[in-house]
N, C-alpha and C positions, 0 to 999 in steps of 0.2 A: 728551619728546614728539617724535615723526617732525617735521622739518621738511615734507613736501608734505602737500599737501591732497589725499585720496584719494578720485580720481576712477573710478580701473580697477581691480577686482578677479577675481582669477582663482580659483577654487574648484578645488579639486583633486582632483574627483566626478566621476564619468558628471551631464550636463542629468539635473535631473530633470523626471518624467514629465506631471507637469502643472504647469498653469499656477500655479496653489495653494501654490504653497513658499515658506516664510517668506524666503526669500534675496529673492525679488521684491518685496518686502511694506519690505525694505530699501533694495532698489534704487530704490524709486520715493519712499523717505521719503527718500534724502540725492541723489536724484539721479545716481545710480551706473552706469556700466556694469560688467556681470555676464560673464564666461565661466570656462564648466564643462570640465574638460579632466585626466581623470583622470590621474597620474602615474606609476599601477602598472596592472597587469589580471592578471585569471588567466588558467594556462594549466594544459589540461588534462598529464598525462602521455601519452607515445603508446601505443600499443598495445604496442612492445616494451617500452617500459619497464614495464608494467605485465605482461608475461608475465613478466618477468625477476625478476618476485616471488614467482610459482609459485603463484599462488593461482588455484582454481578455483571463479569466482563460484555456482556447478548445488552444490557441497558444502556450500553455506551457507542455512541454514531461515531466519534475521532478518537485517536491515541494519538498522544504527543509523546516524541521517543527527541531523547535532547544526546542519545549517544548507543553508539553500537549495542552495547553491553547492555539495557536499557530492552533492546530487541530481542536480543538473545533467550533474555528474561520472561519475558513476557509471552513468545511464542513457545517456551519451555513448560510454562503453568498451565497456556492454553490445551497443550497435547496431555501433559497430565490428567488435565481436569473435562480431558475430550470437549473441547470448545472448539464446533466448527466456525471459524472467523467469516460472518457475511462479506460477499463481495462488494456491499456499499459501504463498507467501514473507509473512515477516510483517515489520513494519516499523514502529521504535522511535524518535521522534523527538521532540527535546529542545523543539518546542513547536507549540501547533495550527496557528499559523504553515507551519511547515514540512511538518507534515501534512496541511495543505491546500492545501499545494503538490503533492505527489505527484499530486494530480488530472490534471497537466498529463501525467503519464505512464503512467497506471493507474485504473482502473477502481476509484473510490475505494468500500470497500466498510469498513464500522467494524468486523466481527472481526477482520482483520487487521492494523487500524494503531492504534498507542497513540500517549498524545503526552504528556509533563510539563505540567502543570495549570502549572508553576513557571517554566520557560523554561528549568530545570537539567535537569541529567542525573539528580539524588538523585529527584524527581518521580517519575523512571518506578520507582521501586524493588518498589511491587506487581507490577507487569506485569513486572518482572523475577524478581520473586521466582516467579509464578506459569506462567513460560515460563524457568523456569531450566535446561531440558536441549534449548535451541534451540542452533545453530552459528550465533555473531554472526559477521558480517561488519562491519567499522567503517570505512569512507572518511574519511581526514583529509588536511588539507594539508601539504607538503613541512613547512611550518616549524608545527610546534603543541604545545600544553603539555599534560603528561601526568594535564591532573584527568579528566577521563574513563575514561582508562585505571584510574587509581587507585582509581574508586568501580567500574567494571567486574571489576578484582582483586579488591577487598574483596568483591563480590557471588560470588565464584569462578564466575563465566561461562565457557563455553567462546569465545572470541573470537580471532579475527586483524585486526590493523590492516591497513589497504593502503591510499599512499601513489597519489590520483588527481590532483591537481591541487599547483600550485603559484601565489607570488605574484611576478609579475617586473615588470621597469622598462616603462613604454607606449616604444613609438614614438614620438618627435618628428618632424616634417615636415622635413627637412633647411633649415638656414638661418631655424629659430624664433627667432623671439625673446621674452623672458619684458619686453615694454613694459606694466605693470602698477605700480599703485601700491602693490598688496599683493596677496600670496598667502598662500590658506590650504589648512594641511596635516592629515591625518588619519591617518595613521600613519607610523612610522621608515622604512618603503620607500620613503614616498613623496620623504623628504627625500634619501636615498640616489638616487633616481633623479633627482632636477635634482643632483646632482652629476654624478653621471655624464652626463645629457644636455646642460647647459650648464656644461661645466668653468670655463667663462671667468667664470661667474657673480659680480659682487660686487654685496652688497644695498646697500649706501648708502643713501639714503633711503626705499629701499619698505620698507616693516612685513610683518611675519612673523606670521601667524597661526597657532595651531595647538588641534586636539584630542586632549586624552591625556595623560598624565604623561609616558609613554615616547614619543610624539609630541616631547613639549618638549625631553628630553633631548638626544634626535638632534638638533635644530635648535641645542642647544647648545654639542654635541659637535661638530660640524660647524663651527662657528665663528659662527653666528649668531648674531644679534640678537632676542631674540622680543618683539612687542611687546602680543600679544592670546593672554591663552590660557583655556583652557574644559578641562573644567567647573572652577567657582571656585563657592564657598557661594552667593555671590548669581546667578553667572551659570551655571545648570546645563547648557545647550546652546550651542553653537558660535553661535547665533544670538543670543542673548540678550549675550555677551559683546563679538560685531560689532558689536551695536546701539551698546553703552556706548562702545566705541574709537570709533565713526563721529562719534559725539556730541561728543565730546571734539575730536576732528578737527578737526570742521567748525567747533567753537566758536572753536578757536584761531585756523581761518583766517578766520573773520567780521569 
């Protein structure tokens, strides 16, 4: 067990949006202070980078967006690159989620957007089958895995990937300091990026949170300590697993 009693915790998320988040619901049960301060963000690619791929977005009939971010992106390059988006483009998205995001951009109209009932890609497999001689275009990030592509091959679609955004280290405010009792992490960038932003870093007594398998590893590989990790059978969210370490904490220091 951590020797301090943990009083500061740093989440390593954009604040979220309202008041309502179970993080708060924590902080007020053990008496905690809370700050949010994400350790990675994305970034879009710039316009050269993105000419530099030879793709012209006006030769493509569907986009497959597999996630918010994904949209963001894409309708980002399109305004730069002044591409008015035709009203028959049609648009394939891995969940209603995400296709009810498009609203923000488009004049949301149901013949031309499908969306996976499943939050997968195998979902859309009618709407593929049934628009199978459409020109996909697919937006994905610098760093991503190839299931998408592989149920796309196996469909034999006509498709090109193009590489819009990527994930890098945030900004620190020069001369930060990480004074927290415990920090918690949500993926391997983000461990990588407090390396690189506080080299001088040694955890000693603050506990190390994380979610993810490959979350944990990095914290491991890196030389840490972890002392909270999610999901576990009983603690299926990063929340639920905070609660139990807090608990324990505080008991010891009572």
């Amino acid at each position: 067990m951590n020797a301090r009693k943990v009083k500061r915790i740093l989440i390593s998320q954009p604040k979220p949006n309202s008041e309502k988040s179970p993080y708060y619901d924590i902080a007020e049960k053990y008496h905690l202070s809370l700050n949010f301060y994400p350790f990675i963000k994305v970034e879009r690619v710039s316009s050269k980078e993105f000419r530099q791929q030879r793709i012209n977005i006006l030769d493509y009939t569907a986009i497959i967006f597999t996630s918010r971010t994904a949209v963001d992106n894409f309708f980002s390059i399109c305004e730069d690159l002044k591409i008015v988006i035709p009203e028959s483009m049609k648009y394939f998205c891995v969940s209603e989620t995400v296709a009810l995001y498009l609203q923000k951009y488009i004049v949301y109209r149901k013949r031309k957007i499908f969306f996976s009932q499943t939050g997968k890609i195998e979902g859309l497999n009618n709407s593929f089958t049934k628009h199978s001689k459409e020109k996909f275009l697919f937006p994905v990030p610098e760093e991503h895995n190839d299931d998408v592509s592989h149920f796309l091959d196996q469909k034999k679609l006509d498709y090109n990937k193009s590489v819009m955004y990527r994930t890098v280290s945030n900004d620190f405010p020069e001369n930060a300091k990480l004074e927290y009792d415990m920090i918690i992490f949500f993926s391997p960038l983000g461990i990588q990026s407090l390396v690189k932003n506080f080299p001088d870093f040694i955890q000693g007594d603050i506990a190390i949170g994380c979610f993810g398998a490959t979350t944990a590893k990095a914290v491991e590989e890196a030389g840490f300590r972890l002392d909270c990790e999610a999901p576990q059978p009983e603690f299926p969210s990063m929340v639920a697993a905070l609660d139990a370490f807090l608990k324990e904490n505080h008991k010891h220091h009572s």
